[in-house]
N, C-alpha and C positions, 0 to 999 in steps of 0.2 A: 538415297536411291530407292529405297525398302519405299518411304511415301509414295515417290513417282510410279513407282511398278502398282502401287494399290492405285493409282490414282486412271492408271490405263489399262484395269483390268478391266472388263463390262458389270455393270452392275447387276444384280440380281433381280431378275421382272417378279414383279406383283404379278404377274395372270400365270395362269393354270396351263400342264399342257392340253386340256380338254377344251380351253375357253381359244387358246393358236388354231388346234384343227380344224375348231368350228367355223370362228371366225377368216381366216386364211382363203381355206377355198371358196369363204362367199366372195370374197372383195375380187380376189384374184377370178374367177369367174365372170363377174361382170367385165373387166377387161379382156377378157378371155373371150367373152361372147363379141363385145366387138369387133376384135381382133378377125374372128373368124367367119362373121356374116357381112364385113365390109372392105370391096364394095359388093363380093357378091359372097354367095356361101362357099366353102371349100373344104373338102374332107383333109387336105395336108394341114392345115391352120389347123382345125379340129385337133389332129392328134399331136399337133404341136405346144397349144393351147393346152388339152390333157396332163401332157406331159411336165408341162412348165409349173401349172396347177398342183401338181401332185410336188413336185421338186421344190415347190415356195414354202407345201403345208409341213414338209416334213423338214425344212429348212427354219423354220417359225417354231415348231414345235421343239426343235433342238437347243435354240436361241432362247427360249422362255425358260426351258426345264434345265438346260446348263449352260448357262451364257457362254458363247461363242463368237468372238469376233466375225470368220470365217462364215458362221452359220449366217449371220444376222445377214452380212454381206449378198450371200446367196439367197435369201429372200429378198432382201429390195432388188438383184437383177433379176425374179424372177416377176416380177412387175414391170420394173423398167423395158423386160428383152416383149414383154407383151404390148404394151404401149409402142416401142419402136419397131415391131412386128406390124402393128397398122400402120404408119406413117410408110413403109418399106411397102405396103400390098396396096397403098394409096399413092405412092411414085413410081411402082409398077405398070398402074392403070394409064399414067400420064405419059410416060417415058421409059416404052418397050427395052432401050438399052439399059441394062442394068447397072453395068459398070459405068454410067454417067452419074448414078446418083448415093451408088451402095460404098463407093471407094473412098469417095470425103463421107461421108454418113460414119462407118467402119472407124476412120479415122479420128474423126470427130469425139466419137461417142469413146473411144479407146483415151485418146488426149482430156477428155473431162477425167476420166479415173486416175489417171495417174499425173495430173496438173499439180496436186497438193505435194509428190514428188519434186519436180522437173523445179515448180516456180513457188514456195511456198507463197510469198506476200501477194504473188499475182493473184493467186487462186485465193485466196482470201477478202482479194479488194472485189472479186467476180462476186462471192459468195455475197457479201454486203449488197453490190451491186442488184442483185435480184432481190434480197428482200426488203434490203431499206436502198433503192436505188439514191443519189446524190449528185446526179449527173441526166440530161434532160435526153440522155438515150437512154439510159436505164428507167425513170419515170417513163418513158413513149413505152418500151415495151414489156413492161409490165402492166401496164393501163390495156395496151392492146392483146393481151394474153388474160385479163382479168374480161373483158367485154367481149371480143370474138371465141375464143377458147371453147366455152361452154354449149355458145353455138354454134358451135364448127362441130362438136360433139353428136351434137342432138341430134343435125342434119348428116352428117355422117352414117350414124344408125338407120336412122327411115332409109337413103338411101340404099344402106346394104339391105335392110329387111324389106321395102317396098319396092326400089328401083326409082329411076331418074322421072317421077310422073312429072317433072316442072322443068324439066330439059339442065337443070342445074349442076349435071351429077359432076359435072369436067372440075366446074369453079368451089363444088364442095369436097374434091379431092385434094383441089390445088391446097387448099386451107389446110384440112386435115392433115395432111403431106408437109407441110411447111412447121405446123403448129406443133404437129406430134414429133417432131425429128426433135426442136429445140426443145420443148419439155424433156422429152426424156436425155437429151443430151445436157441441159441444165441441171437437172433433178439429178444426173448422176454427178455433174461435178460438185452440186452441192453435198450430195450424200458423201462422195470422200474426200473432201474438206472437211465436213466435221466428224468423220469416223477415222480418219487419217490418226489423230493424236493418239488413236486408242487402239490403234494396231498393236500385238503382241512384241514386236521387234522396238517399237519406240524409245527413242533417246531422249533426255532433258535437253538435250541442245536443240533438239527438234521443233520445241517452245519457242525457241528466243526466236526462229527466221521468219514467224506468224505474228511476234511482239513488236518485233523492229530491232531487238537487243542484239541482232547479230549481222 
């Protein structure tokens, strides 16, 4: 029992907390600035963005200087909630009712966190499934998130910083809106899939239902 409990503690980070603060708020900013100039600028996004910023570096900072389950947790969704914060102000633009898009989104993104719960082997075969897909839906979309993705991105930004000069803005929202929802709702069920085991509460039996021994 004494191995298992060393084995699901967090390990001890190599970096500084001088090397978190620094680093932190760069990353988290450039999503940040996304977030908040597409598709057009907004002073709520701003001080939302601020906030989430500030909440990720001291969330990083905490996680580096005394490993924390908890902590680490709260920096990846202060990333994630910025990412899904675009894809939300990008199916806003498309689809004034909100509750058509935010209610499965909500649910969605709730159901990736706690899948490693609910289904351990399910969420396990998902987690393969995205990085080493085995199955020719899983290869389609990841080849299509490896090729559109980046430029769904790119144009995304011009849009929010230029505006629609190419009459595009509809079909570069639709992308962005579709691409950013599943990232960041994938990304999160990958992230507690492999941080699931290393929650503070963990059991050894918790092993076997991700092994198949149970």
């Amino acid at each position: 029992m004494a191995k298992q409990g060393q084995r699901n503690r967090p390990a001890a980070s190599s970096w500084t907390w001088w090397k978190a603060a620094t680093l932190a708020p760069l990353g988290l900013g450039v999503f940040g600035a996304v977030f908040v100039l597409v598709p057009t600028y907004s002073s709520t996004a701003l001080k939302v963005a601020i906030g989430l910023t500030v909440a990720g570096t001291v969330a990083a900072v905490w996680s580096v200087t005394r490993p924390n389950w908890w902590a680490a947790i709260a920096y990846i969704n202060s990333w994630l909630f910025l990412m899904l914060g675009t894809a939300m102000r990008a199916w806003a633009t498309l689809i004034p009712q909100v509750w058509v898009w935010l209610v499965p989104l909500a649910v969605a993104y709730l159901l990736a966190w706690t899948l490693p719960a609910i289904s351990p082997r399910f969420s396990a075969r998902i987690l393969r499934e995205q990085f080493a897909p085995e199955t020719r839906w899983g290869r389609g979309c990841l080849t299509l998130f490896l090729v559109v993705g980046p430029a769904a991105g790119a144009l995304g930004a011009s849009v929010g910083m230029y505006g629609s000069r190419f009459g595009q803005g509809t079909a570069v929202m639709l992308v962005m809106a579709v691409l950013g929802s599943a990232v960041a709702v994938g990304f999160a069920q990958a992230v507690a899939e492999q941080s699931w085991p290393k929650r503070p509460w963990a059991q050894p039996a918790d092993f076997g239902a991700r092994d198949g021994t149970r």
